[in-house]
C-alpha positions in Angstrom: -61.6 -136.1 -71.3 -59.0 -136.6 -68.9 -58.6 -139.3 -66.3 -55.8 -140.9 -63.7 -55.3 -143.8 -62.7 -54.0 -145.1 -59.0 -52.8 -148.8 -58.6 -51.6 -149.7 -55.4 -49.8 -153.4 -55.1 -50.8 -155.4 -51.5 -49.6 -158.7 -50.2 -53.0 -160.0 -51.1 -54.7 -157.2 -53.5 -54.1 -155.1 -56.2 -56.2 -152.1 -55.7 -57.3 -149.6 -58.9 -59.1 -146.4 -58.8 -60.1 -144.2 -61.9 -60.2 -140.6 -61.2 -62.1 -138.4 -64.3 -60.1 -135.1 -63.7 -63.0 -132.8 -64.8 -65.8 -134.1 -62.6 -64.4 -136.0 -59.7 -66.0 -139.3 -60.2 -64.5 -142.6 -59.6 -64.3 -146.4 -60.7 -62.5 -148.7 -58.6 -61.7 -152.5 -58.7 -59.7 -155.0 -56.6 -57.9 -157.9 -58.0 -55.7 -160.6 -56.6 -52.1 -159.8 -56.5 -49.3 -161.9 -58.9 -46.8 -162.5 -56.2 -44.3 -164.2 -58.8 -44.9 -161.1 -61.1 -47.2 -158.2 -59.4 -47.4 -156.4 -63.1 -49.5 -159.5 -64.3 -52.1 -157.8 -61.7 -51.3 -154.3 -62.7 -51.9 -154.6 -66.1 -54.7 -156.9 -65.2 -56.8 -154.8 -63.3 -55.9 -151.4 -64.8 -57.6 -153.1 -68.0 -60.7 -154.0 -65.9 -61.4 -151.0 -64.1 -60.8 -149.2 -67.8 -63.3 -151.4 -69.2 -66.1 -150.8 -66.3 -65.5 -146.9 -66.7 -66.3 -147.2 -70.3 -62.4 -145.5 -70.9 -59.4 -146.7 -73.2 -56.3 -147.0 -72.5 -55.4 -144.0 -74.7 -57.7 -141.7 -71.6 -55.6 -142.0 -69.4 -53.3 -139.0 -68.7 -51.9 -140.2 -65.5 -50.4 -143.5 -64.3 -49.8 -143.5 -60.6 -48.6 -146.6 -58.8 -47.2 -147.9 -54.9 -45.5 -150.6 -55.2 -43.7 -153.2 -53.3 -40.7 -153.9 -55.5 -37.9 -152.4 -53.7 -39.4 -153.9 -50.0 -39.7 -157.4 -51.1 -36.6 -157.2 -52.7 -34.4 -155.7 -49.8 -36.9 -158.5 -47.4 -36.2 -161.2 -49.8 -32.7 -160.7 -49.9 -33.2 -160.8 -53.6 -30.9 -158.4 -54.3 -28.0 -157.6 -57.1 -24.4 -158.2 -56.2 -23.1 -154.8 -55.4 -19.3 -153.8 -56.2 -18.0 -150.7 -53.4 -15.7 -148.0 -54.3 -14.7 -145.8 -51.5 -11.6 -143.8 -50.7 -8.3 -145.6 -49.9 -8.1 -147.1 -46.4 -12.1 -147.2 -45.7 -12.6 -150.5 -47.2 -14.1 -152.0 -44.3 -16.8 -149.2 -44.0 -19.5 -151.2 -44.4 -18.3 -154.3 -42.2 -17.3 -151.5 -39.3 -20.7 -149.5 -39.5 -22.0 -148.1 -36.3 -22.1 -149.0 -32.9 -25.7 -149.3 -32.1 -26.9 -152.6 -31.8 -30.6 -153.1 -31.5 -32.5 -154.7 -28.6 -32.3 -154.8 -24.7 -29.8 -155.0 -22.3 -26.7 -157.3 -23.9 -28.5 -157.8 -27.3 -24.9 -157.8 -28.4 -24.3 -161.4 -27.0 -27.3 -163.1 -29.6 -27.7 -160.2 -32.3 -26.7 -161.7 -35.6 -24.9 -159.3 -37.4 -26.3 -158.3 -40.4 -24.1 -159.1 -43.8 -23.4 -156.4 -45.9 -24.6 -155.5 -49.0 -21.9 -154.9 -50.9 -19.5 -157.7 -50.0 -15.8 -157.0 -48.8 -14.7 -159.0 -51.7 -16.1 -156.7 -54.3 -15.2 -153.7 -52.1 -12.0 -151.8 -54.0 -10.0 -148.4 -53.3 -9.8 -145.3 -55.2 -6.3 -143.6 -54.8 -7.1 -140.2 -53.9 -8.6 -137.7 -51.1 -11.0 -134.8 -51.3 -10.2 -132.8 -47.8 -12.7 -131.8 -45.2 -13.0 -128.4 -46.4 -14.0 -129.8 -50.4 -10.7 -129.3 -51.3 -8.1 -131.5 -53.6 -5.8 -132.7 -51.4 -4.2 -135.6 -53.4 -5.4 -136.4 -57.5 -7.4 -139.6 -58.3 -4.6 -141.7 -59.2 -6.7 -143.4 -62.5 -4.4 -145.8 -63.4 -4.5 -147.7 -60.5 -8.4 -147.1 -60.2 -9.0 -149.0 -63.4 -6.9 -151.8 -62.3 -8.7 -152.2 -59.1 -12.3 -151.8 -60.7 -11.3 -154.8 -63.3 -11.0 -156.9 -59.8 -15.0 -155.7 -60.0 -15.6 -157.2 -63.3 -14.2 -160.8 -62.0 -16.7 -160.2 -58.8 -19.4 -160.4 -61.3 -21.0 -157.4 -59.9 -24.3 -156.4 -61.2 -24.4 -152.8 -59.9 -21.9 -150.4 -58.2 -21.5 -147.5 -56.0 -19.5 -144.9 -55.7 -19.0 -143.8 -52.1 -16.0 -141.0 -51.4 -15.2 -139.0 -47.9 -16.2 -135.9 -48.2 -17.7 -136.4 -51.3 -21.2 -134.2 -50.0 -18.9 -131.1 -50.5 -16.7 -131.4 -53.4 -18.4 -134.6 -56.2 -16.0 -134.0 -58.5 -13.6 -137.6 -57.9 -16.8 -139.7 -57.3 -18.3 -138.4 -60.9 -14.9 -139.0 -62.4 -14.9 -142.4 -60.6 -18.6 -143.2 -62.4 -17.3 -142.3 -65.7 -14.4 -144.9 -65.5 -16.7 -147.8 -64.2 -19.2 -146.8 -67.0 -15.3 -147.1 -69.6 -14.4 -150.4 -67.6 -17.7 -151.9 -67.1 -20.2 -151.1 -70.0 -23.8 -151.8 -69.0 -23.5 -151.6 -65.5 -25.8 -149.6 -63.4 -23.6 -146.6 -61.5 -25.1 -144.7 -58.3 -22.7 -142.0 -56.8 -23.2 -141.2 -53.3 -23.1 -137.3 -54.1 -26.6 -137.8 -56.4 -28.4 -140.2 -53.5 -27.4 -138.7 -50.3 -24.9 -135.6 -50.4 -24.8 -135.5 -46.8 -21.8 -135.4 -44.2 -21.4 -139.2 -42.0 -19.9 -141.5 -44.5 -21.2 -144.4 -43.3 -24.7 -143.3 -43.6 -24.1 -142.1 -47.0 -22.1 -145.1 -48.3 -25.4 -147.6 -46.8 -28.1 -145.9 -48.5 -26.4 -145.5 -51.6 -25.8 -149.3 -51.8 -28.7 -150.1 -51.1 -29.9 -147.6 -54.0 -27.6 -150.2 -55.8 -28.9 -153.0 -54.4 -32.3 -152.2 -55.7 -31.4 -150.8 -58.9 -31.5 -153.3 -61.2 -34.8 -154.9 -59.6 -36.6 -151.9 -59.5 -35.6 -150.7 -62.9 -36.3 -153.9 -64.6 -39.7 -153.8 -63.2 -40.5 -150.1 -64.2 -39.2 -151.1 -68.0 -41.6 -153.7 -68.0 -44.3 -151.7 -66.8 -44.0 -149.0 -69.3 -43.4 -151.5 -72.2 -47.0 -153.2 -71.4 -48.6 -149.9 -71.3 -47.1 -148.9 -74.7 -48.5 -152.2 -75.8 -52.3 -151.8 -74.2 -51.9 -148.6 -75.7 -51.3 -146.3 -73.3 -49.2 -143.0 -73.7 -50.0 -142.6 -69.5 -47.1 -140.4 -67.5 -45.9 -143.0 -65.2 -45.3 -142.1 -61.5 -44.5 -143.9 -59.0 -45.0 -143.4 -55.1 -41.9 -142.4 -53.1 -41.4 -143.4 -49.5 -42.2 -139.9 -48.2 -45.7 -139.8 -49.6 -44.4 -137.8 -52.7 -44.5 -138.9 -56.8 -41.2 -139.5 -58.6 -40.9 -140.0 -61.9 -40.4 -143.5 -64.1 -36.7 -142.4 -64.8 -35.9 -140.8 -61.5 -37.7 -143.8 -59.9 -35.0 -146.2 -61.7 -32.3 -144.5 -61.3 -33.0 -143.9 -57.1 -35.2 -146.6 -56.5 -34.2 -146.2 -52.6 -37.0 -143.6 -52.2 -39.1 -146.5 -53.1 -38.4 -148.6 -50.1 -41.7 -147.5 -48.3 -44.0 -147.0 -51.1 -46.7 -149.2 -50.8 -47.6 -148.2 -46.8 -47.0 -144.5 -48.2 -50.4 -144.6 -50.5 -52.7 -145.4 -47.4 -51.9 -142.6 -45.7 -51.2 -140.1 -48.5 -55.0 -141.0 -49.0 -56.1 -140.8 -45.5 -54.7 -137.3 -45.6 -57.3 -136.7 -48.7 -59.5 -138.0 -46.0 -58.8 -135.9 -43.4 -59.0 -132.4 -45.1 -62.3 -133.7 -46.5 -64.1 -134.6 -43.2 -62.2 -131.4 -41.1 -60.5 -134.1 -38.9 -56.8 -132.4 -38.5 -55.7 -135.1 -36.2 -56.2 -138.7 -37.4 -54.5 -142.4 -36.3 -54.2 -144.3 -39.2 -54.8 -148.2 -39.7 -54.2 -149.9 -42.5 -55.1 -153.3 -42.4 -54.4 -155.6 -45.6 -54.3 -159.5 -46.0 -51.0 -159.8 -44.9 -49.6 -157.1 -42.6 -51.0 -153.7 -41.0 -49.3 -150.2 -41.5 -50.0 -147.3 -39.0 -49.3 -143.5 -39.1 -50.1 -140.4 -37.0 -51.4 -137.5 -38.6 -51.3 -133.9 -37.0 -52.6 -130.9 -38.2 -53.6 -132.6 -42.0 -49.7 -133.5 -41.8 -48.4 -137.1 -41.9 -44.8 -137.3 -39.3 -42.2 -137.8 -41.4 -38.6 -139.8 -40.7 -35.5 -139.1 -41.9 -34.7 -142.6 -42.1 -37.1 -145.8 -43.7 -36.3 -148.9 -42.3 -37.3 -152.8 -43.9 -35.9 -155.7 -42.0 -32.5 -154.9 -40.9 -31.8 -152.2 -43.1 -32.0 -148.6 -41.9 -31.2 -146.1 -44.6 -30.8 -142.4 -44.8 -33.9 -141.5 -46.6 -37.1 -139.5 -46.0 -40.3 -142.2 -45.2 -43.8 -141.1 -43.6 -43.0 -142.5 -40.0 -45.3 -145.7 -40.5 -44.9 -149.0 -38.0 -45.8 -152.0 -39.9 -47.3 -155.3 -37.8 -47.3 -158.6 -39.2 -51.0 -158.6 -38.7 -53.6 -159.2 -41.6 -56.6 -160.7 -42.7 -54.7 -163.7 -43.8 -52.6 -163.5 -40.7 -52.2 -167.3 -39.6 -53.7 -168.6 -36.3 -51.6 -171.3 -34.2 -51.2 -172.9 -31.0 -47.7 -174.1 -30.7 -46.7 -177.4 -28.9 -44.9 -176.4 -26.3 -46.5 -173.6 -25.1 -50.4 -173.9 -26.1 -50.7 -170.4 -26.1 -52.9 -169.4 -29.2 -50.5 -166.9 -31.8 -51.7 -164.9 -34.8 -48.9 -164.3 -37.2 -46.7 -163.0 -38.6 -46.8 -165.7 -41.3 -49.9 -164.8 -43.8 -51.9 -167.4 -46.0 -51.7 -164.2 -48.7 -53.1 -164.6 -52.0 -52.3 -167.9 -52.7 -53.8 -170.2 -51.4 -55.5 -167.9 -49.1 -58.2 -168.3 -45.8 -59.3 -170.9 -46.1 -62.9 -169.2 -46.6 -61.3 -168.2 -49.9 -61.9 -171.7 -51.2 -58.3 -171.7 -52.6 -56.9 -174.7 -51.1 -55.7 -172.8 -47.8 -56.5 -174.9 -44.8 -54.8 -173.0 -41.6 -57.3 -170.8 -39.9 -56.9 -167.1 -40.2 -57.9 -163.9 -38.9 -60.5 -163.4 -41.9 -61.8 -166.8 -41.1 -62.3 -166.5 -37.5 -64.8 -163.1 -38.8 -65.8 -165.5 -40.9 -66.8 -167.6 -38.3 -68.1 -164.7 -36.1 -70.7 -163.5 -38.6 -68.7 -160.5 -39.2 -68.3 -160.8 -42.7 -70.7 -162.0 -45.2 -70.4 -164.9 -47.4 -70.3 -162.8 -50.5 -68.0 -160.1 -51.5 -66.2 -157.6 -54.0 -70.0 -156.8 -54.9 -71.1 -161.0 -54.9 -68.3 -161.6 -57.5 -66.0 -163.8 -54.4 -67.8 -166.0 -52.1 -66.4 -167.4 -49.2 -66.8 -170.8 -47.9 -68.0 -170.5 -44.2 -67.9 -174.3 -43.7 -64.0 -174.4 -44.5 -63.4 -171.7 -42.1 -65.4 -173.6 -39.5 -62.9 -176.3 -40.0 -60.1 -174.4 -40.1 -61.3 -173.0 -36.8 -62.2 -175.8 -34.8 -58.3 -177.0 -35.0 -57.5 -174.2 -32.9 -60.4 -174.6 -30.6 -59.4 -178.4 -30.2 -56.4 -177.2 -29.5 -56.9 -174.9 -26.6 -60.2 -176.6 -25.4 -62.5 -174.1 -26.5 -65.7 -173.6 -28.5 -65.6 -172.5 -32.0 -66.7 -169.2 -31.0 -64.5 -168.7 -28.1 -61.7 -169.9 -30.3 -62.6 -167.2 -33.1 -63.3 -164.7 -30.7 -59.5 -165.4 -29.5 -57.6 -165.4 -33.0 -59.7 -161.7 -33.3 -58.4 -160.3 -30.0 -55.5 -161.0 -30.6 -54.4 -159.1 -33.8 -56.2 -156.5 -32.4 -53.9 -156.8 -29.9 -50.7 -157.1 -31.8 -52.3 -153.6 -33.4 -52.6 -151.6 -30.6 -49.0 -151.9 -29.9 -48.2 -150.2 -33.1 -50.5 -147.9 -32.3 -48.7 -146.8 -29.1 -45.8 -146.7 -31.2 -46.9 -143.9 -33.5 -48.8 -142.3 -31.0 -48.0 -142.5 -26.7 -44.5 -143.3 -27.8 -43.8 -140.2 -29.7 -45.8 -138.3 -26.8 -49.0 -138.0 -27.8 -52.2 -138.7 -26.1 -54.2 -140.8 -28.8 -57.4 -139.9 -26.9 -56.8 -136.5 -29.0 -56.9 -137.9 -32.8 -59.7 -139.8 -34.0 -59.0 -143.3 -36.1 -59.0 -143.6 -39.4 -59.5 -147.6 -40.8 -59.3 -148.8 -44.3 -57.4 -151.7 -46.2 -59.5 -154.5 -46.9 -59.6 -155.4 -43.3 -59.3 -152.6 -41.6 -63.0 -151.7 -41.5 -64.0 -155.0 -39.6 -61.5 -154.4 -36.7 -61.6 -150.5 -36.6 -64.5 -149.8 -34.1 -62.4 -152.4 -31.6 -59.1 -150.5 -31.9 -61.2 -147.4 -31.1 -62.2 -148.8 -28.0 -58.6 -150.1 -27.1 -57.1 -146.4 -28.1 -59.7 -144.6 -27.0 -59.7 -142.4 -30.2 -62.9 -141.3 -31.4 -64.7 -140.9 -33.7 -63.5 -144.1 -36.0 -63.5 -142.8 -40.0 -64.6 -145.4 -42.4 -63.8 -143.6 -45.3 -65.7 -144.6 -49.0 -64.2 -147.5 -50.8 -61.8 -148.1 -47.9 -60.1 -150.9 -49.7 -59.1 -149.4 -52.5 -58.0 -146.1 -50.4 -53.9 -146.8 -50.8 -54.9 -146.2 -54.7 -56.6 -143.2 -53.8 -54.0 -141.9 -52.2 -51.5 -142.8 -55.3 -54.1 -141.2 -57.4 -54.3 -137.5 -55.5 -50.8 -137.6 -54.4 -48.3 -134.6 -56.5 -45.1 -134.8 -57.7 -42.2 -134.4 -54.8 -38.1 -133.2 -55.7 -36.0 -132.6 -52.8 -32.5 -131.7 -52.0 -29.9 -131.0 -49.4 -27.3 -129.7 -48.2 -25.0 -130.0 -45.1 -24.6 -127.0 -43.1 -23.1 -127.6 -39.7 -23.2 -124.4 -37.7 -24.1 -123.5 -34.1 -26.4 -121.1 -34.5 -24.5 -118.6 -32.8 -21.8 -119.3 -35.4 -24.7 -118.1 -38.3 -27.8 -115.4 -39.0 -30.2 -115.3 -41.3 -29.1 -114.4 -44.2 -26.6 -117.1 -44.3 -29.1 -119.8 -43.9 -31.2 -118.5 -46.2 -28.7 -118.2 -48.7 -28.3 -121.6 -49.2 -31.6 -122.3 -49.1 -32.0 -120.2 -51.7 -29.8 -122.2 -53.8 -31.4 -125.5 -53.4 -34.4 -124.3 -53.5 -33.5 -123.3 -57.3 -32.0 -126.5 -58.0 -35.5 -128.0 -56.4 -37.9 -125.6 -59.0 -35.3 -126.6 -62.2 -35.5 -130.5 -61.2 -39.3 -130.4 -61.0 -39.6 -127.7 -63.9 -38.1 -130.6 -66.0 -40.7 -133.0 -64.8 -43.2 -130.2 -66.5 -44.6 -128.4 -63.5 -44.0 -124.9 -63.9 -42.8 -123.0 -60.9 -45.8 -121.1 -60.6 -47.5 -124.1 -60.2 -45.0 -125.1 -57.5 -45.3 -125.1 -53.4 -41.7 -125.1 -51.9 -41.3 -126.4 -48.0 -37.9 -126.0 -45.9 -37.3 -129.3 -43.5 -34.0 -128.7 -41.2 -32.2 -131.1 -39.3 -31.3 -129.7 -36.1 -29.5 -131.0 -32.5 -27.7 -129.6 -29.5 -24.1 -129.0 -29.9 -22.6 -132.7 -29.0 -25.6 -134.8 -30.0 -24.7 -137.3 -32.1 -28.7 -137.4 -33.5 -30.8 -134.3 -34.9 -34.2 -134.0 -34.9 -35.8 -133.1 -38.3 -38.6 -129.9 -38.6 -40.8 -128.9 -41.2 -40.9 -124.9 -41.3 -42.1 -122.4 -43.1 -39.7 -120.3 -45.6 -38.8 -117.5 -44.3 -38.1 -118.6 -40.6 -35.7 -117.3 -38.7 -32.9 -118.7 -36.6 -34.8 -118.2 -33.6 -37.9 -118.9 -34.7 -36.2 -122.3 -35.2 -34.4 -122.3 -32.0 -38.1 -122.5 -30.4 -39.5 -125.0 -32.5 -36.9 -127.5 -31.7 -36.9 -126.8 -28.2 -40.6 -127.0 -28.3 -40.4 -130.7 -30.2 -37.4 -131.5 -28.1 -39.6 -131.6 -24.9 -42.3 -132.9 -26.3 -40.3 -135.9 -27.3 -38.0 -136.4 -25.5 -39.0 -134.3 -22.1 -36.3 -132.3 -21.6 -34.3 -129.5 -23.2 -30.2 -128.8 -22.2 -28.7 -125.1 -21.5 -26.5 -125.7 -24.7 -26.5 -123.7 -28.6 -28.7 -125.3 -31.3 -26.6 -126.9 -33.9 -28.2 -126.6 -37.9 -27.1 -129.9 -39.3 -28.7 -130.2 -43.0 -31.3 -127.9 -44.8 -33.3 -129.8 -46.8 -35.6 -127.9 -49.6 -39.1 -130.0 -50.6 -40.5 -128.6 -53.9 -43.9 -130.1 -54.7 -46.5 -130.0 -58.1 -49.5 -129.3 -58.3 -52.2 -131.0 -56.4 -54.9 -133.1 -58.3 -57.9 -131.6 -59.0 -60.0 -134.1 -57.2 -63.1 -133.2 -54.7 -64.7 -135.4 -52.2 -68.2 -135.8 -53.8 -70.9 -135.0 -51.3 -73.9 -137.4 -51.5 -77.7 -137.5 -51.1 -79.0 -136.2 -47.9 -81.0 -139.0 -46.1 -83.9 -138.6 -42.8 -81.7 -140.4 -39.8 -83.5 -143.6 -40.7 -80.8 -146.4 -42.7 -84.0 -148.9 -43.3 -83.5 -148.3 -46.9 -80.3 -150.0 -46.9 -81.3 -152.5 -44.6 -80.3 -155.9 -46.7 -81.2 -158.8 -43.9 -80.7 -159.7 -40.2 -77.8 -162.1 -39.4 -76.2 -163.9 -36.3 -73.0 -163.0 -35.0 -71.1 -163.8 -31.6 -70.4 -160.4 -29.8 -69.7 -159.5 -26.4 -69.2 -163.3 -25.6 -73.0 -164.4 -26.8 -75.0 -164.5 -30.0 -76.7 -161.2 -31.1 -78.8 -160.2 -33.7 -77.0 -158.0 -36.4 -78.2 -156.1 -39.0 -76.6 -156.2 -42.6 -76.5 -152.9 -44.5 -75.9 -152.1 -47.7 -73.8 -148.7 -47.7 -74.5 -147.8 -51.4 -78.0 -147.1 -50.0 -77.1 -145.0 -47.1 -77.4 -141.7 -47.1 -76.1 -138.6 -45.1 -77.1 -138.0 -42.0 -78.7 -141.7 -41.6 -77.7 -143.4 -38.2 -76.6 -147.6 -37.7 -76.9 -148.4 -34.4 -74.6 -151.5 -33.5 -74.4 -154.3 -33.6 -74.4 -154.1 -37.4 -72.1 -155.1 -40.8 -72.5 -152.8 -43.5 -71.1 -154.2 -46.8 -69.6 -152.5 -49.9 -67.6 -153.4 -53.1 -64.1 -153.7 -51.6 -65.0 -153.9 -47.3 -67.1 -154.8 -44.5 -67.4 -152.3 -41.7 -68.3 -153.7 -38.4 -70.1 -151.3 -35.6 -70.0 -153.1 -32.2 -72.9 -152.8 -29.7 -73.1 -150.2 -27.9 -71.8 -147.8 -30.7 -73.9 -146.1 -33.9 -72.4 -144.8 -36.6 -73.6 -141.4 -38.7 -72.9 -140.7 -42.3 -71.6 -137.4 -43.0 -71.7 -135.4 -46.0 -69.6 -137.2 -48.1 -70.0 -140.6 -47.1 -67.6 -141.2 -44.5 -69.1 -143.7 -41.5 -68.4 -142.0 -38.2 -68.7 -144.4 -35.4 -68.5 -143.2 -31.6 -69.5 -144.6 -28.4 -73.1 -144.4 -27.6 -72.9 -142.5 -24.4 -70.7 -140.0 -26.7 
C-alpha cells in the first residue's frame, strides 16, 4: 500500500490529510499550529492522522507540505544578512530601484522607503563586464574580486548573491564569481542571479535573487529539520514542498530557491479548490479562504487559477510566478475594536491566532473576535473538531459585551457588527480578483473553505452575487488537499525581445524547444519520466514602448499570430483598449509538470431530498436582525440529493457551514453543499 500525505501550515491550524493512492480514501486531522516552531505541529499531527488511518510512518510514499517559512520570514523581517556582488559602478542598484512608488496622489511625500535587503555596506564590485550582446567585453579582474569579497567576510554576511548585467545571456563571470565566494567564504550559502531569474532588467533580477538570499538560510534550515524528524519517525517519504505558483518543488530545489516559496501556504487552498472545481463541473469559481488569522482569495477560469508574474509579501515585490491571490487581514481570530477617538467599531488586521486565541477557545484570550461574535450569534456550536474542542460561549459573551458597551449596543447588535464587517473587509478583495481584473463575478460561483470560510460563505454570496456557494468536504483541511493532489512543477526562461515583425515561427519555437528540453531533463531528474510529463508555454508579451508585459498561458504550437490575438484579446479585456502598434515577445517561459495524483472525488450515498436523518437538534441564532429557529445538522449524515433549507448550521470535523434564511442548500454527488438563493 501506498499513501500521501498533505500538511498545510496556517496562522492558527495545522491541517493533515491522508490520501491511500489505490482507493482514494482519506483521513484528515487539524491541530494547533507551533508559531515558535511550526514543525513541532508538523510532525505532531502527521503522527496523529498516521495513527487514526491505522498507517506507519514507513507507508507513506509522499510528503507534501505549504508552508509559511519564507512569508513570515520576509514579514518578520527575520531575515539573514545578505552580502551583494554586482558589476562595477551598480553598487547602488538596490538603494536606486524603480521609480514607482505605491499609493495615491503624492504618496511620495509620507511613503517610507523600504530598506534594502542586502545592505550598501555589504554591497561590493566585481571588476569586469559582460556586453549586451553576451559577449566578453573586459575579464573578471579576480584579484581584486577576492579582496573586495574579504570586505564581505568582516560584514558578517550570512548569505550572498551574485547579481551581474547582462548576466541572463552570458552566466559565465557570475558562476566564476560563486566559485570564489565559495574559496573565500566556506560555508556560505551562494545564489547567482543567472540560476533564480535569467531574465533581462537588472534590478528586477538583482531583488529577487536577494531575497532568494534572504530566505535561504531560514528556509533551508527548516527543510533540514524537517527531513531529519522524518528519518527519525521513520519515514523514507519524498519531501515536496508547495511553490508559490501552485506547483511541487523538491526538498533540495526548495533550499536552494526558496523564493518560489514566498506564497506557498495561500497556494494549497486554491490548488485544492481546483480539485474542487473539475470534480463538481464548476469551470469558473471565486475562491475564499478563510483561516484564523487572515483570508486569501483567487479567481478561477476555465478549471485555471490566474497566475502573476510577480508575488508580493509586505513591501517586497519580486520577480517570480505566484497564483494571483489577494490576502486580507481578516480571520476567525481577527480582533474586534472600537478605538478612542473615533468609536467606530474595527475588525483587524491584528489576530488572537493560536495562542491565546478567541476568547471562546478558553485559552486565556480575552479581546472579542470574529469567531466569538458567531459564537455569540449561534452560528457555531459549542463543540468542535468532532467534540474533541469546546468553546466557552460565556467568555465570548464577555468578550462581546466590551464592544457593545462601547458603541451602545446590544450584544447581538454588537456581534452582528464585528460579522459584517469582515465580511466586508472580504468583499473588497473580492473585487480585487474579480471586477478589478474585469470580470463580472455574477458569472463564477464561490467557493468557501478554511476553517472559517464556511460560516461566512453564504453572506459573501449574497454581497458578490456569485452563485451557487461550494462547500466542499472537509473544507478545513482543503489547503492540505490541495498539497496532497498537487504535481511536481520545473520552469524555465529565457529572454527574447523581438517585435514580432522582427521574428516567425520557427524562431520562437526554436527556443522554446530548447527550454523546453532543459524543463523535461530538470524534472526527469526529479524521477518523472517524460512520457509521464505535460509541458505548457507562458509568454510575456507588450506593445513596443511599454514598459510592462502581460503574461499568457498558450498552447505549444501557437503561432505568432495566434498570439498576437490573444494579447490583444486580454489587453482589452483588462485594460480596455488596444494601441495601433507591433506586439513585442519579451520572455518565453516553458512550464513542465509530473504526473497528476491519482486521486478521485468519492461519490457518496444517494439520499430521498429529506436531511431529517442528519438532523442533530434545534438551536437559537440572531439572523436578519431577530432571533430564529435554526436547525443543526450533522453533514456526515447527509446524503446526495438531500435539501437544508436555511436558516441552518451544519457541523463537521474540521467546519461549520452556515445557510442563511432564505437560501437551501443541495448535496451533490460527491458531497459538496451547494447553497443558492431560494427564488433561484
Amino acid at each position: 500500500m501506498s499513501y500521501r500525505l498533505g500538511v498545510d501550515v496556517g496562522g492558527t491550524f495545522t491541517d493533515l490529510l491522508v490520501i491511500d493512492d489505490a482507493t482514494g480514501r482519506t483521513w484528515r486531522d487539524k491541530v494547533p499550529s507551533t508559531p515558535h516552531d511550526p514543525s513541532e505541529a508538523v510532525i505532531t499531527g502527521a503522527k496523529a492522522v498516521c495513527a487514526a488511518a491505522g498507517i506507519g510512518p514507513g507507508e507513506l510514499s509522499l510528503f507534501l507540505h505549504g508552508t509559511t517559512v519564507a512569508t513570515n520570514a520576509v514579514l518578520e523581517h527575520k531575515i539573514a544578512r545578505v552580502g551583494l556582488i554586482v558589476t562595477e559602478g551598480y553598487r547602488h542598484i538596490l538603494q536606486i530601484a524603480r521609480s514607482l512608488v505605491p499609493g495615491g496622489l503624492a504618496a511620495w511625500i509620507i511613503w517610507p522607503k523600504p530598506e534594502p535587503m542586502a545592505p550598501l555596506e555589504a554591497t561590493i564590485e566585481a571588476p569586469g563586464r559582460i556586453g549586451a550582446d553576451g559577449e566578453i567585453v573586459r575579464e573578471l579582474d579576480e584579484v581584486a574580486l577576492r579582496v573586495n569579497i574579504r570586505r564581505l567576510a568582516e560584514e558578517k554576511v550570512e548569505a550572498v548573491t551574485v547579481c551581474l548585467i547582462n548576466s541572463y545571456l552570458n552566466p559565465v563571470h557570475e558562476r566564476r564569481v560563486a566559485e570564489i565566494v565559495a574559496e573565500e567564504l566556506p560555508g556560505v550559502p551562494v545564489s547567482i542571479s543567472a540560476d533564480i531569474l535569467p531574465e533581462m532588467q537588472e534590478y528586477e533580477r538583482a531583488l529577487t535573487t536577494v531575497a532568494n538570499s534572504a530566505v535561504r538560510p531560514t528556509v533551508s534550515r527548516y527543510v533540514g529539520n524537517l527531513m531529519r524528524d522524518l528519518a527519525e519517525w521513520g519515514s523514507e517519504a519524498k519531501l515536496s514542498l508547495l511553490r508559490s505558483d501552485g506547483g511541487l518543488m523538491s526538498a533540495e530545489k526548495s533550499r536552494t530557491a526558496p523564493v518560489n516559496l514566498l506564497m506557498s501556504g495561500p497556494a494549497g487552498g486554491v490548488a485544492g479548490a481546483v480539485w474542487i472545481a473539475g470534480n463538481s463541473g464548476h469551470a469558473n469559481v471565486l475562491t475564499l479562504d478563510m483561516g484564523g488569522t487572515s483570508t486569501d482569495v483567487a479567481l478561477i477560469e476555465d478549471f485555471r487559477p490566474r497566475l502573476r508574474r510577480e508575488t508580493s509579501v509586505g513591501h517586497l515585490t519580486v520577480r517570480a510566478s505566484s497564483l494571483d491571490v489577494k490576502t486580507v487581514g481578516a480571520g476567525g481570530g481577527s480582533i474586534a475594536s472600537v478605538p478612542e477617538l473615533t468609536k467606530a467599531l474595527r475588525v483587524g488586521p491584528q489576530s488572537a491566532g493560536a495562542v491565546p486565541g478567541p476568547a471562546a477557545y478558553g485559552r486565556g484570550g480575552e479581546l472579542p473576535t470574529v469567531t466569538d461574535a458567531n459564537v455569540v450569534l449561534g452560528f457555531l456550536p459549542e463543540n468542535l473538531l468532532g467534540g474533541s474542542f469546546k468553546l466557552d460561549r460565556e467568555a465570548s459573551k464577555r468578550a462581546v459585551q466590551t464592544v457593545a458597551d462601547a458603541l451602545g449596543l446590544s450584544l447581538m447588535e454588537a456581534a452582528a457588527g464585528i460579522v459584517a464587517i469582515v465580511n466586508e473587509t472580504m468583499f473588497g478583495a473580492l473585487r480585487l480578483v474579480s471586477v478589478q481584473q474585469g470580470y463580472d463575478p455574477r458569472d463564477f460561483a464561490l467557493m468557501a473553505f478554511g476553517g472559517a470560510g464556511p460560516l461566512h460563505g453564504n453572506a459573501m454570496g449574497v454581497l458578490m452575487g456569485s452563485w451557487p456557494v461550494i462547500i466542499p468536504p472537509s473544507p478545513g483541511v482543503l489547503c492540505a488537499y490541495g498539497d496532497a493532489t498537487t504535481r511536481l512543477r520545473v520552469d524555465a526562461q529565457r529572454s527574447f525581445n523581438r517585435l514580432v515583425t522582427h521574428t516567425d515561427d520557427a524562431e520562437v519555437r526554436g527556443v522554446i524547444a530548447e527550454v523546453s528540453e532543459q524543463v523535461a531533463a530538470e524534472l526527469e531528474a526529479e524521477g518523472v519520466a517524460r512520457d509521464d510529463q505535460e509541458l505548457m508555454v507562458e509568454i510575456d508579451i507588450r506593445y513596443a514602448g511599454q514598459a510592462f508585459e502581460v503574461p499568457l498561458s498558450v498552447p505549444l504550437g501557437t503561432s505568432i499570430a495566434g498570439l498576437v490575438e490573444r494579447f490583444d484579446t486580454e489587453h482589452k479585456r483588462l485594460f480596455t483598449f488596444n494601441l495601433p502598434v507591433p506586439q513585442e515577445l519579451v520572455n518565453i517561459r516553458v512550464v513542465a509538470l509530473g504526473t497528476k495524483a491519482n486521486v478521485s472525488a468519492q461519490a457518496i450515498a444517494r439520499g430521498d431530498g429529506d436531511p431529517a436523518a442528519a438532523r442533530l437538534y434545534d438551536q437559537e441564532v440572531w439572523m436578519d436582525g431577530r432571533t430564529q429557529s435554526a436547525t443543526i445538522y450533522d453533514r456526515s449524515k447527509l446524503r446526495a440529493g438531500d435539501k437544508v433549507r436555511g436558516p441552518a448550521v451544519v457541523t463537521e470535523m474540521d467546519a461549520t457551514t452556515l445557510i442563511l434564511s432564505g437560501h437551501i442548500a443541495e448535496v451533490d454527488t460527491t458531497g459538496n453543499i451547494l447553497i443558492n438563493p431560494e427564488a433561484r
